[in-house]
C-alpha positions as CSV (number, residue, x, y, z in Angstrom):
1,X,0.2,-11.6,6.5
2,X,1.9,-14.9,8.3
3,X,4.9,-16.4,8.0
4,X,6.5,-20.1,8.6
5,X,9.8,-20.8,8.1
6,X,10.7,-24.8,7.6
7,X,13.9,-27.1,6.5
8,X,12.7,-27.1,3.1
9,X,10.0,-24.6,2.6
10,X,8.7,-21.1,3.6
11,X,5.1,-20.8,3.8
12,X,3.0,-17.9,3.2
13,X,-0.8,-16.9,4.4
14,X,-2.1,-13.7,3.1
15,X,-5.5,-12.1,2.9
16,X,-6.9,-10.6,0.1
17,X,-10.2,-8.2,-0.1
18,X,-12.3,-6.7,-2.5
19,X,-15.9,-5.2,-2.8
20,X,-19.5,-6.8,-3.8
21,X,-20.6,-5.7,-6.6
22,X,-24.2,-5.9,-7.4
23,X,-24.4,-8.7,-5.2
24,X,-21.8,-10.6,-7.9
25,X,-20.3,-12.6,-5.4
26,X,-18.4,-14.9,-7.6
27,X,-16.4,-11.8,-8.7
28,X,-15.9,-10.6,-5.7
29,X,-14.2,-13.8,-5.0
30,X,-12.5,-13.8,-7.7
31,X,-10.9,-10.7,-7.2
32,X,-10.0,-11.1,-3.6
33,X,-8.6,-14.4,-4.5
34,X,-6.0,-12.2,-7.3
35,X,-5.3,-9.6,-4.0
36,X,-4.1,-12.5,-1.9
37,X,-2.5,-14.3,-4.4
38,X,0.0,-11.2,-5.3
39,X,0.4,-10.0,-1.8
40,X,2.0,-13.4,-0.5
41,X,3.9,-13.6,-3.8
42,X,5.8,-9.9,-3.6
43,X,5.8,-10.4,0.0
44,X,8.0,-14.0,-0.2
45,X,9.8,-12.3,-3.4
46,X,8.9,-15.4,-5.6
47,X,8.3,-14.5,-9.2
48,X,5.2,-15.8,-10.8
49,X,5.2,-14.2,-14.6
50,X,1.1,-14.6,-14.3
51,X,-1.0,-13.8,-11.1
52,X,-4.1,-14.1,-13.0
53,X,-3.2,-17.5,-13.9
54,X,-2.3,-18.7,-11.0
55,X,-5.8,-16.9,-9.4
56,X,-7.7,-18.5,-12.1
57,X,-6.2,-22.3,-11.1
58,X,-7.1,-21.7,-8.0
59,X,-10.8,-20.5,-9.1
60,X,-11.3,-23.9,-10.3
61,X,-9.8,-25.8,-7.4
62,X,-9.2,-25.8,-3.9
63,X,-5.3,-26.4,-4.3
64,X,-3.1,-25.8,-7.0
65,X,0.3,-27.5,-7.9
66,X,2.8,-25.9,-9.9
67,X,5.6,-27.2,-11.4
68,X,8.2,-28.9,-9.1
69,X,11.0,-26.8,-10.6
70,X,9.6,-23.4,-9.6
71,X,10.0,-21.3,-6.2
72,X,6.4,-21.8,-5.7
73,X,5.4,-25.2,-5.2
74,X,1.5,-24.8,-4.3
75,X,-1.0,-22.7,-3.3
76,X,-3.9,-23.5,-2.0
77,X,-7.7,-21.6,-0.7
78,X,-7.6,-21.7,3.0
79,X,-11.2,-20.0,3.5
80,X,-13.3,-16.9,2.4
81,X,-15.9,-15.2,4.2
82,X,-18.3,-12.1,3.1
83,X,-18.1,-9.6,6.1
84,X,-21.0,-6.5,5.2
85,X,-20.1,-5.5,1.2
86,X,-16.6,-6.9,1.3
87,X,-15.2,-10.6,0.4
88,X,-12.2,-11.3,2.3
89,X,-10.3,-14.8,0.9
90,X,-7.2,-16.1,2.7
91,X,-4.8,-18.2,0.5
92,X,-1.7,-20.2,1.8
93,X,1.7,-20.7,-0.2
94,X,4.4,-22.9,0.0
95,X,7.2,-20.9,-1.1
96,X,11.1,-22.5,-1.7
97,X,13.2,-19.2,-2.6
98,X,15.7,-19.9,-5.4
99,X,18.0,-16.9,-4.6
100,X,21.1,-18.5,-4.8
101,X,20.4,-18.3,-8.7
102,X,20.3,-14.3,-8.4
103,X,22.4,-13.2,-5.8
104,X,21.1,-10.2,-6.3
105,X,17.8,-10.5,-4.4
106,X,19.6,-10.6,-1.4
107,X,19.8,-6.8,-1.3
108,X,17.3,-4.0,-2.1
109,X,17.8,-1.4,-4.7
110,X,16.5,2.4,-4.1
111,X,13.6,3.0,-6.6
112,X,12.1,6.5,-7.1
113,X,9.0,7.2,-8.2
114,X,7.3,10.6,-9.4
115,X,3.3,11.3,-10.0
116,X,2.3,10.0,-13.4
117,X,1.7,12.3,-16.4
118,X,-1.9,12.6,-17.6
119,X,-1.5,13.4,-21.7
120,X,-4.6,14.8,-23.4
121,X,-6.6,16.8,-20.2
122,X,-9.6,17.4,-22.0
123,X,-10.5,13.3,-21.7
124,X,-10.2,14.1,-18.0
125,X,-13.1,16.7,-17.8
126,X,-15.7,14.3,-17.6
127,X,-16.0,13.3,-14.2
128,X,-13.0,15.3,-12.6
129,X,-10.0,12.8,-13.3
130,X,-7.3,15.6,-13.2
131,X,-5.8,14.2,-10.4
132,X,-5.7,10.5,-11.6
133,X,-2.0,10.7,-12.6
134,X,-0.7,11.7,-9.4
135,X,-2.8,8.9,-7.2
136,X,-2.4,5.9,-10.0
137,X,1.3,6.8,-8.9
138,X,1.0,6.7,-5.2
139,X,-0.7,3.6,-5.4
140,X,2.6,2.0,-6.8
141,X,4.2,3.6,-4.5
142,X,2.8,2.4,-1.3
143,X,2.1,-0.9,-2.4
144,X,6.3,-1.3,-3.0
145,X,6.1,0.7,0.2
146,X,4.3,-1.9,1.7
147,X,5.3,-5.2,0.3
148,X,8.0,-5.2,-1.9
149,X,11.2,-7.1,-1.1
150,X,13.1,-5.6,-4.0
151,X,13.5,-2.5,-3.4
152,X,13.4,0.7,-0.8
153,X,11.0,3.2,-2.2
154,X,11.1,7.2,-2.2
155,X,8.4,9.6,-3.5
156,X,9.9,12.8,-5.8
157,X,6.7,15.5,-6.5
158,X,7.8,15.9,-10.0
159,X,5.4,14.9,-12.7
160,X,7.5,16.0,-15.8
161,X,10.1,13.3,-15.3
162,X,7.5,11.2,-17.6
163,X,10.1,11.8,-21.0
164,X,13.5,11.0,-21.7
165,X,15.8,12.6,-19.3
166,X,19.1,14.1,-19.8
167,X,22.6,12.9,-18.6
168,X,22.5,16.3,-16.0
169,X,19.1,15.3,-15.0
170,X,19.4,12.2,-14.2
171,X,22.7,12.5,-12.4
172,X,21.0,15.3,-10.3
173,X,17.9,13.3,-9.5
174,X,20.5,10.4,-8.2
175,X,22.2,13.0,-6.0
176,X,18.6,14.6,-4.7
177,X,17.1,11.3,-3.9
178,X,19.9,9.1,-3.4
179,X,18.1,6.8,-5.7
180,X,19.4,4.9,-8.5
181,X,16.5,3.4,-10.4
182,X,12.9,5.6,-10.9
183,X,9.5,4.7,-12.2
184,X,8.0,7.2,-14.4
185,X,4.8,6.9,-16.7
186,X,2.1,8.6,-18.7
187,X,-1.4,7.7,-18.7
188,X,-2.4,8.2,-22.4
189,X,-5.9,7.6,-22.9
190,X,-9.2,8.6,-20.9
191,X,-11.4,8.7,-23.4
192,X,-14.8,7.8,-23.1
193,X,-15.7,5.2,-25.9
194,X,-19.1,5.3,-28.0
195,X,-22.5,5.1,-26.7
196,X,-23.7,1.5,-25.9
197,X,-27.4,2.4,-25.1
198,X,-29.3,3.2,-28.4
199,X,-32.4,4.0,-26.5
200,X,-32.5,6.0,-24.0
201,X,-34.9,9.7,-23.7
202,X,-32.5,12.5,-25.4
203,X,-31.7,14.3,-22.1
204,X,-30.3,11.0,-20.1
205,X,-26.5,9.7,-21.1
206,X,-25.8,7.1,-22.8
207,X,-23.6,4.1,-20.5
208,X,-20.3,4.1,-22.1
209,X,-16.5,2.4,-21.6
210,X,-13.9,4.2,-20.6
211,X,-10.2,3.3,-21.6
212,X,-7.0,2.9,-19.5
213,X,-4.1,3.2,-21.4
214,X,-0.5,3.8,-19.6
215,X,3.0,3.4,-20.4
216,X,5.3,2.6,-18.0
217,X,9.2,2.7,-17.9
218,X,11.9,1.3,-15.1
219,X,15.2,2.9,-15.9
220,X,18.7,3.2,-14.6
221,X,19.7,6.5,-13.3
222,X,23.6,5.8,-13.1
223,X,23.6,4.4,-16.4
224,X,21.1,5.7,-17.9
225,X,19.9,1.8,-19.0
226,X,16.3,1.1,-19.6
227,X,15.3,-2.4,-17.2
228,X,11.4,-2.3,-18.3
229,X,8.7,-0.8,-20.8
230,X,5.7,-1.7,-20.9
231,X,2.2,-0.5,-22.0
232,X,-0.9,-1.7,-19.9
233,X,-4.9,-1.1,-21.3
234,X,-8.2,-1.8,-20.0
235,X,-11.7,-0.4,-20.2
236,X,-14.4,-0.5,-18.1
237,X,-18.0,0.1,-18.2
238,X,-18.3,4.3,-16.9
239,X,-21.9,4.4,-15.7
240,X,-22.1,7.9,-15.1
241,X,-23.4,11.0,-16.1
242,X,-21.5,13.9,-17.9
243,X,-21.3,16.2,-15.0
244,X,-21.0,13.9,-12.6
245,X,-17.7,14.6,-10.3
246,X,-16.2,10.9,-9.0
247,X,-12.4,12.3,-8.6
248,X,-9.6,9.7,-8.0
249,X,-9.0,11.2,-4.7
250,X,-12.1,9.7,-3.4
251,X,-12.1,6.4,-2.8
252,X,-15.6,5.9,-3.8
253,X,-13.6,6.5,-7.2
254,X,-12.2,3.1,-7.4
255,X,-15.1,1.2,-5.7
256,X,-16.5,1.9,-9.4
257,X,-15.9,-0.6,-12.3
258,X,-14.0,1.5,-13.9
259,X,-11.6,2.3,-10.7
260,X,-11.5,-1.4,-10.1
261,X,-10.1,-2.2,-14.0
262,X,-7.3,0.1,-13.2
263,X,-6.5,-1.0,-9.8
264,X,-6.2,-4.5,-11.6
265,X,-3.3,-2.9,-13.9
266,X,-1.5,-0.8,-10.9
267,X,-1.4,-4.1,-9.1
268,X,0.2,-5.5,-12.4
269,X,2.7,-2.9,-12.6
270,X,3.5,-3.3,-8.8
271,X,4.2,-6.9,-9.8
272,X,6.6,-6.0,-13.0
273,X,8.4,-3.7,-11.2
274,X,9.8,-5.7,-8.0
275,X,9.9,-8.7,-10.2
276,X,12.7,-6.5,-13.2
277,X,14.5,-4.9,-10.0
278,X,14.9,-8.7,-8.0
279,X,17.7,-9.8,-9.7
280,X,19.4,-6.8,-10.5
281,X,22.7,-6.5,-9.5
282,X,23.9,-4.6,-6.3
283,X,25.4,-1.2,-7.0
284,X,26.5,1.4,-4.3
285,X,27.9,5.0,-5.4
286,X,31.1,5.7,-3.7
287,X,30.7,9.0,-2.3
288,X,34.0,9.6,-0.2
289,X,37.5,8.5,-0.1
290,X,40.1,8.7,2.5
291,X,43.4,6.5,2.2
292,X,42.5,3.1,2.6
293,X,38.8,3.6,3.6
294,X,35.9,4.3,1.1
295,X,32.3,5.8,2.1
296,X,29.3,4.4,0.1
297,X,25.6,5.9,0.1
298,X,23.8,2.6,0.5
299,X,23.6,1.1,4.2
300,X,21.0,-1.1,5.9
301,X,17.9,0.3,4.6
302,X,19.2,-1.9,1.3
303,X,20.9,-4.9,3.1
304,X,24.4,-4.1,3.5
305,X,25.8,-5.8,6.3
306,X,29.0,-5.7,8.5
307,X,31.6,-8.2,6.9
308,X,30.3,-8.0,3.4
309,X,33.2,-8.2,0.5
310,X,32.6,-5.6,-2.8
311,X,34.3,-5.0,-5.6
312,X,35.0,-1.7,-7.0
313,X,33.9,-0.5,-10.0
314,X,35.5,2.1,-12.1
315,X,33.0,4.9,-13.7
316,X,33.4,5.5,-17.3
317,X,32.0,7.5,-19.9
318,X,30.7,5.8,-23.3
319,X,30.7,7.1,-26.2
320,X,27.2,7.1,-27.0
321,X,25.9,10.4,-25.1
322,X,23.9,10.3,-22.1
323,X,25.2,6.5,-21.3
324,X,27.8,5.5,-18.1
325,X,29.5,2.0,-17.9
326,X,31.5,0.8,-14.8
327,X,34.7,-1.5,-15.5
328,X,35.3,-4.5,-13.0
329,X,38.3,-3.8,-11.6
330,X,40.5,-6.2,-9.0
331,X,40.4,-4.0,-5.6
332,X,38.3,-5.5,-3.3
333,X,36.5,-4.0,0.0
334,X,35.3,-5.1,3.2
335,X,32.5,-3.3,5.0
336,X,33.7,-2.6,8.4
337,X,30.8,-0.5,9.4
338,X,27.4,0.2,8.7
339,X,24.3,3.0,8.9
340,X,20.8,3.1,8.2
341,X,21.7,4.8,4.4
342,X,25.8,4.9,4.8
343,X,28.5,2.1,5.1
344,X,32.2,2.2,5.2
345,X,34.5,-0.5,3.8
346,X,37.8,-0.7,4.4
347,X,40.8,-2.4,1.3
348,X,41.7,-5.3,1.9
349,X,45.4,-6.5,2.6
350,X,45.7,-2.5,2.5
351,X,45.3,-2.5,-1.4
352,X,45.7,1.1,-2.4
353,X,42.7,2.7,-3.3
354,X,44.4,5.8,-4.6
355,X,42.8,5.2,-8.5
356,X,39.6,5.1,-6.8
357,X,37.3,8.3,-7.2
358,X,34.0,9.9,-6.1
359,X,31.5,8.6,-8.4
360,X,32.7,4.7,-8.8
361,X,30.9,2.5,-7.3
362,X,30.8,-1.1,-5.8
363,X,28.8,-4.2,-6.3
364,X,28.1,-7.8,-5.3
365,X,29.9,-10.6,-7.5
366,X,28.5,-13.8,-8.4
367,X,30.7,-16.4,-6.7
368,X,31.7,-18.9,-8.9
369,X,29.6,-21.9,-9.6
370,X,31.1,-25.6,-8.6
């Protein structure tokens, strides 16, 4: 990854990879081409609502233009080379963040996520896919880990976090991973579909597809608030025989088509995810208060910096079970000092913070336009 910085533009070059096929390199191309594309995008934090469009201009043409309003501009192929079985395509993008439109974006919000629940185990049997769950999940997780600039990422070892979670739970999870958004799914289908090959001798299998199916939610631990949901399917073609073991832990797993199709939606998620959690608002818990001086669990890991004004929010209960709102209030912080997860803010003019309590919190507010 490279990076330019300019008086009117950022610019972006980023490699993509992926493995030759059958000697298909066209699709090989293609693919590598969708790699690079997304890694330059999370990586500058523009938001682009299709990769595979945007891959699929580029396909066609050496340099594509996009619409003069957006944060990217163009993108264009820079070069491509086959080294042994892999195709490696380098794109460039010219890149004009808009972030004064979502003030947000300018810090990074703590995101959990836990292994992914595989429904319906008997689908798994055939080839030994038990463990697909866990690494579709830590696949998300170091690819935010890795390029996204919307968030700071933890791992929790809890698959059963894929249902609806109580008020109690949730507010312990927030405490346990000083997190306040989390990333749970539940990969729903596995299934083998019917045979495709009429004619082969009775004691050879039969090539099949195999089906993808996952849902996906983004939620709000403070609030309990649901950002995302969304359900992703492919198939691929599953060229294997019925005891054939090709576990997800091995990467020869996902040099398969059918390990490729789903790589293709994880990178989609990946995508979703940092683009729901850019503009969401700054929020900090308050977890200590002493006179005039409040301590928040959010520091430089997130982008909290020395100087920074917040307002205080005060924590409420709604009616509606399960569900927290804050109320804006007009007490107003400074941050006078900062650590790696921890800041302390001071009032300022020596308002009295004596309403304020463990569990408000603080954000970021928009500054007025004009």
């Amino acid at each position: 990854m490279m990076f330019s910085s300019t008086t009117t533009a950022d610019w972006f070059e980023a490699t993509g990879q992926a493995p030759i096929r059958q000697g298909n390199l066209n699709d090989a191309k293609a693919r590598a081409t969708e790699d690079a594309v997304r890694r330059a995008l999370l990586y500058a934090g523009a938001s682009i609502s299709s990769v595979q469009q945007v891959t699929d201009g580029l396909l066609t043409q050496d340099e594509l233009v996009l619409s003069s309003q957006a944060e990217v501009r163009q993108i264009q192929l820079v070069s491509e080379q086959r080294i042994g079985g892999v195709m490696e395509v380098t794109i460039r993008a010219d890149i004009f963040p808009q972030q004064q439109q979502c003030h947000g974006a300018n810090f990074k919000k703590p995101l959990v996520i836990s292994p992914f629940l595989l429904r319906h185990s008997q689908h798994s049997v055939i080839g030994d896919l038990q463990s697909l769950g866990l690494v579709s999940a830590e696949k998300i997780f170091r690819q935010l880990q890795d390029l996204s600039t919307s968030s700071v990422v933890h791992w929790y070892d809890n698959p059963t976090l894929a249902r609806p979670l109580t008020k109690q739970e949730r507010s312990s999870l927030l405490r346990q991973t000083n997190s306040d958004y989390l990333v749970t799914a539940s990969i729903d289908d596995v299934s083998l579909g019917e045979r495709s090959d009429r004619n082969l001798r009775f004691w050879s299998d039969a090539r099949r597809d195999r089906f993808f199916h996952m849902r996906l939610q983004l939620q709000q631990l403070s609030t309990g608030r649901v950002l995302f949901q969304q359900e992703y399917r492919t198939q691929a073609r599953w060229d294997f025989r019925k005891r054939t073991t090709i576990s997800p832990q091995n990467h020869r797993f996902w040099q398969t088509a059918y390990g490729e199709s789903i790589q293709r939606v994880l990178n989609a998620a990946v995508v979703d995810i940092d683009d729901t959690l850019r503009c969401e608002p700054f929020q900090a818990a308050i977890t200590e208060v002493a006179n005039n001086r409040i301590r928040l669990d959010a520091g430089e890991n997130v982008g909290v910096k020395s100087g920074t004004e917040l307002t205080i929010l005060f924590r409420q209960e709604s009616v509606r079970e399960g569900a927290t709102m804050y109320r804006v209030s007009p007490l107003t912080v400074k941050v006078s000092q900062v650590g790696f997860d921890w800041a302390m803010a001071e009032s300022i003019d020596q308002a009295l913070l004596s309403n304020v309590q463990i569990g408000d919190a603080v954000t970021v507010l928009a500054s007025p336009q004009g």
